[in-house]
LOVO-332082 format. One record per residue: x, y, z of N, C-alpha, C in turn; residue in three letters; residue number from 1. Coordinates in nm, 3 decimals. Layout:
LOVO-332082
R/n_X/n_Y/n_Z/ca_X/ca_Y/ca_Z/c_X/c_Y/c_Z/resn/resi
R/X/Y/Z/X/Y/Z/X/Y/Z/ALA/NUM
...
END
This chain:
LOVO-332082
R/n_X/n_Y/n_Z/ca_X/ca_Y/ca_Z/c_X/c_Y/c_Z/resn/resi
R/1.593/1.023/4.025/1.494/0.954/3.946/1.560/0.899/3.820/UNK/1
R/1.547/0.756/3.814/1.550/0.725/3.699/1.516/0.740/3.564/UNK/2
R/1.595/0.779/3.452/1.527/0.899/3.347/1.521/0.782/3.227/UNK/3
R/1.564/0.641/3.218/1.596/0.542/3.133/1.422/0.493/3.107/UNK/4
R/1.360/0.474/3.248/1.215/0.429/3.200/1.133/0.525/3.149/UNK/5
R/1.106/0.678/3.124/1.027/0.705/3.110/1.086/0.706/2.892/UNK/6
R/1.190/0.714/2.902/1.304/0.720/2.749/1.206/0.589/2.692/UNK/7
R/1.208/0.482/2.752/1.194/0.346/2.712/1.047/0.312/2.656/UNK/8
R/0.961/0.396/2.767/0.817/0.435/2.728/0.793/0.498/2.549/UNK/9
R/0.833/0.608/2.604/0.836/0.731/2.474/0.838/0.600/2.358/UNK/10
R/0.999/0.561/2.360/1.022/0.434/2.207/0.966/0.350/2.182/UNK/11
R/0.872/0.310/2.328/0.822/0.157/2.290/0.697/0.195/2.211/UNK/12
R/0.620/0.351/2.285/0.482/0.359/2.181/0.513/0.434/2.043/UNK/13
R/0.635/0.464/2.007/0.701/0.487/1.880/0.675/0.390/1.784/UNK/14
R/0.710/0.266/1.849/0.765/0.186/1.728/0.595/0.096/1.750/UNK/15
R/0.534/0.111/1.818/0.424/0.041/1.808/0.298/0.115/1.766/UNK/16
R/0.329/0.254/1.704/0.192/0.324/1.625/0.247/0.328/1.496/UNK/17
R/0.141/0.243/1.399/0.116/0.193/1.252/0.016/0.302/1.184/UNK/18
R/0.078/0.415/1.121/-0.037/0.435/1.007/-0.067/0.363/0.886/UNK/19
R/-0.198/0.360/0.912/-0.250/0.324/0.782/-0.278/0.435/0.699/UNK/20
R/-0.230/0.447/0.516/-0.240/0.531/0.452/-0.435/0.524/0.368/UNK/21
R/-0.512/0.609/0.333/-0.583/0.604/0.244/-0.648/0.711/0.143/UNK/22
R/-0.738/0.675/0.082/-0.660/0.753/-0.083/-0.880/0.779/-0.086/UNK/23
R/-0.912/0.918/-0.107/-1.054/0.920/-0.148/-1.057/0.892/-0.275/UNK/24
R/-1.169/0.847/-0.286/-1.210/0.818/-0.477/-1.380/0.891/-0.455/UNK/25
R/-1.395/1.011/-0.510/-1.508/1.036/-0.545/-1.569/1.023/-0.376/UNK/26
R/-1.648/0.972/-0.307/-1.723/0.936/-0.176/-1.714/0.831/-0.073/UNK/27
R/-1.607/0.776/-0.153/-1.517/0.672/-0.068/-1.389/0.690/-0.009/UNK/28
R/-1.378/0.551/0.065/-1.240/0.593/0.047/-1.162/0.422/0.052/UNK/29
R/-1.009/0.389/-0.021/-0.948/0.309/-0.047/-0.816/0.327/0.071/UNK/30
R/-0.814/0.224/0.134/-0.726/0.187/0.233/-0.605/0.079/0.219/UNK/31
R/-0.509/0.057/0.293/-0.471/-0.059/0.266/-0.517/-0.203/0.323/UNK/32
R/-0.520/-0.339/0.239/-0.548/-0.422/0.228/-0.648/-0.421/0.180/UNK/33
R/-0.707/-0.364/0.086/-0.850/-0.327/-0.018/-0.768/-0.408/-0.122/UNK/34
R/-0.893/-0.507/-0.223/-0.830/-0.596/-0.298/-0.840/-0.488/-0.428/UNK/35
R/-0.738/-0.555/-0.550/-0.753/-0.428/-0.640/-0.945/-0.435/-0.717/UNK/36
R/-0.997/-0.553/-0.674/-1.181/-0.551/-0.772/-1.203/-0.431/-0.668/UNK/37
R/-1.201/-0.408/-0.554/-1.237/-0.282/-0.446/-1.206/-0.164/-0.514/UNK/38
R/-1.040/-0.161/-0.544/-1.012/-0.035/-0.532/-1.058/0.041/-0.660/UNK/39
R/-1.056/-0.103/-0.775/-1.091/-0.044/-0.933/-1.261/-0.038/-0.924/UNK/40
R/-1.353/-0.055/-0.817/-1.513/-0.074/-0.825/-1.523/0.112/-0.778/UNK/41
R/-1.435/0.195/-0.650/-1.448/0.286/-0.595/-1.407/0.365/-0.686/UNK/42
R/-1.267/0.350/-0.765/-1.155/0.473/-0.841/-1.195/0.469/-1.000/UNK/43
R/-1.236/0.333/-1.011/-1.239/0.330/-1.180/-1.096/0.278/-1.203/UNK/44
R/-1.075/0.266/-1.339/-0.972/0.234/-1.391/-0.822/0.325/-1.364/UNK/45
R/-0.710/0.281/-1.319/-0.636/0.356/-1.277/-0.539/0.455/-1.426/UNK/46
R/-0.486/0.540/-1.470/-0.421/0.609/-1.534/-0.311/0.495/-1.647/UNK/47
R/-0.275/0.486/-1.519/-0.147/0.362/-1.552/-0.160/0.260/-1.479/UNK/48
R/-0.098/0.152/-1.538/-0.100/0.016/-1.472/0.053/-0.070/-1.524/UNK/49
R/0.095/-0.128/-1.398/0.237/-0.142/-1.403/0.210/-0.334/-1.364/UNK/50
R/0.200/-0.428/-1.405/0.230/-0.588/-1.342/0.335/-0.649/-1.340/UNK/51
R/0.409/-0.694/-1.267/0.557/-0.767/-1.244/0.510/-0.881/-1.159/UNK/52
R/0.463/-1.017/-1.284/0.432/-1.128/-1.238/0.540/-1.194/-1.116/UNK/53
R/0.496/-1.307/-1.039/0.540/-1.403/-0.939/0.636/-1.439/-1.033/UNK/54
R/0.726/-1.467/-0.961/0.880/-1.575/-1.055/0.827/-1.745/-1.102/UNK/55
R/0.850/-1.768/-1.160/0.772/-1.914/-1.178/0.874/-1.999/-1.085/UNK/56
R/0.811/-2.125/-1.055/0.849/-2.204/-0.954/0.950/-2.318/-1.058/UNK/57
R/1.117/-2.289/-0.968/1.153/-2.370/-1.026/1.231/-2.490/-0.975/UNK/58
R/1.218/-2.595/-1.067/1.237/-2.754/-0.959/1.141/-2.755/-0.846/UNK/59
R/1.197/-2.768/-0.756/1.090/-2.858/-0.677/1.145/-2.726/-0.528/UNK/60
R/1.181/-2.625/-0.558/1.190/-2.518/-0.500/1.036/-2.451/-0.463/UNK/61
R/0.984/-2.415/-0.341/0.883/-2.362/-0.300/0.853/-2.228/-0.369/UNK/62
R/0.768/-2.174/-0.459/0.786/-2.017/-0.463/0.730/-1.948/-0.397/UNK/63
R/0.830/-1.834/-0.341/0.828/-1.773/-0.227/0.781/-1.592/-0.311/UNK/64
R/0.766/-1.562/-0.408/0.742/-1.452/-0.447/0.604/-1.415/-0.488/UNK/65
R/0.538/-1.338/-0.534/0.444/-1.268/-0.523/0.433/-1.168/-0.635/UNK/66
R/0.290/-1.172/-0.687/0.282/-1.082/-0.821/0.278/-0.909/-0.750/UNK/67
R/0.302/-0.804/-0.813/0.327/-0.661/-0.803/0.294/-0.600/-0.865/UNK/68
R/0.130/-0.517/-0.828/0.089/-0.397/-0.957/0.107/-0.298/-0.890/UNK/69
R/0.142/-0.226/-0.952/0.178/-0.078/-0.958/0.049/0.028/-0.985/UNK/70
R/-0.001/0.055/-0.935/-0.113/0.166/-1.052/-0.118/0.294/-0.997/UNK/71
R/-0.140/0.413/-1.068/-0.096/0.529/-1.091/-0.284/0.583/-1.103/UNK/72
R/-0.288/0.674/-1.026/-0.398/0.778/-1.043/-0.402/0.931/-1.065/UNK/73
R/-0.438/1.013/-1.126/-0.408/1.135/-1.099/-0.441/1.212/-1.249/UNK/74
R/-0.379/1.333/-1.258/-0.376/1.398/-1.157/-0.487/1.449/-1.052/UNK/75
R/-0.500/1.445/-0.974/-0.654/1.495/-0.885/-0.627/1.593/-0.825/UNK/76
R/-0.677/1.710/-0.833/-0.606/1.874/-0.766/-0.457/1.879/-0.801/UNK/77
R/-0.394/1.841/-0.880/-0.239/1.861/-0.857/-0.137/1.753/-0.797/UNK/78
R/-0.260/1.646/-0.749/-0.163/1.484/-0.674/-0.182/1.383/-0.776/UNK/79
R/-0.070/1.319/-0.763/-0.040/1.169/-0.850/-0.100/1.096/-0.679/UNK/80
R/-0.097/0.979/-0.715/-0.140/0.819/-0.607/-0.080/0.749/-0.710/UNK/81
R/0.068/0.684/-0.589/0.070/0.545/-0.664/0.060/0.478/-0.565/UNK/82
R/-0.029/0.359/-0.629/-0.084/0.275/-0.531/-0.034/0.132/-0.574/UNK/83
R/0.024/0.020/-0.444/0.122/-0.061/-0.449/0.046/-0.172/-0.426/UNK/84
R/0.031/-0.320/-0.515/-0.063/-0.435/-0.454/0.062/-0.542/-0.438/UNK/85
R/0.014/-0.633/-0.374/0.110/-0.742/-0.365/0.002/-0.903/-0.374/UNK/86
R/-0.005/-0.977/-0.430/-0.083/-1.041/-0.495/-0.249/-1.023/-0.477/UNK/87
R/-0.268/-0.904/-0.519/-0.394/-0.833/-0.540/-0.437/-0.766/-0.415/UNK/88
R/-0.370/-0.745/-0.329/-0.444/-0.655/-0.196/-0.342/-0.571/-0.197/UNK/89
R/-0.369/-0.421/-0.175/-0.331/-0.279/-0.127/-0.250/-0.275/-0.058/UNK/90
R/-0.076/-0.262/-0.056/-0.035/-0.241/0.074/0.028/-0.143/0.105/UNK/91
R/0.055/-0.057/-0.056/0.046/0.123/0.073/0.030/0.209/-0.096/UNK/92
R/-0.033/0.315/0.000/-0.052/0.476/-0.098/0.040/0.561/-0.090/UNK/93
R/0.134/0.592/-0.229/0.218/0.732/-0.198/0.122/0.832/-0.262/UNK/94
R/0.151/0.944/-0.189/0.100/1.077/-0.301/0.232/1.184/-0.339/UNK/95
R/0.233/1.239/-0.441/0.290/1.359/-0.494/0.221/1.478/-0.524/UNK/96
R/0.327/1.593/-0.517/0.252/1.673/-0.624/0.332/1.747/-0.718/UNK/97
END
């Protein structure tokens, strides 16, 4: 028996299961691609707040970059959330503790 296809199986549904991370606020909950008016309407105002504007467009060059907030929640039981936007939508939750 060929032992290469069932190997090939196993990797292919490896690389094709995506978690999505999400973060409770109080009775909700914040996921990714939640815009930040979502995530600040569910969490409130975040702890910290970090912005690293888009590069400005220069000459007649296309801009290809994207603004970056950073925001910080916590502590909640003992966890930090930093939570990562990329021109205003959610695209992932770390936690610490």
């Amino acid at each position: 028996m060929d032992m290469k296809l069932p190997a090939l199986g196993v990797l292919l549904c490896a690389f094709s299961f995506q978690a999505s991370a999400a973060m409770r606020c109080n009775s909700t909950l914040v996921s990714e691609g939640d815009s930040t008016f979502e995530v600040q309407r569910k969490c409130g105002a975040p702890a910290n707040r970090e912005v690293i504007p888009a590069a400005p467009v220069t000459g007649n060059k296309p801009n290809q970059s994207v603004t970056v907030e950073n925001w910080e929640y916590g502590p909640w039981s003992g966890a930090y959330y930093l939570l990562k936007f990329f021109d205003g939508k959610l695209v992932s939750i770390d936690m610490s503790r």
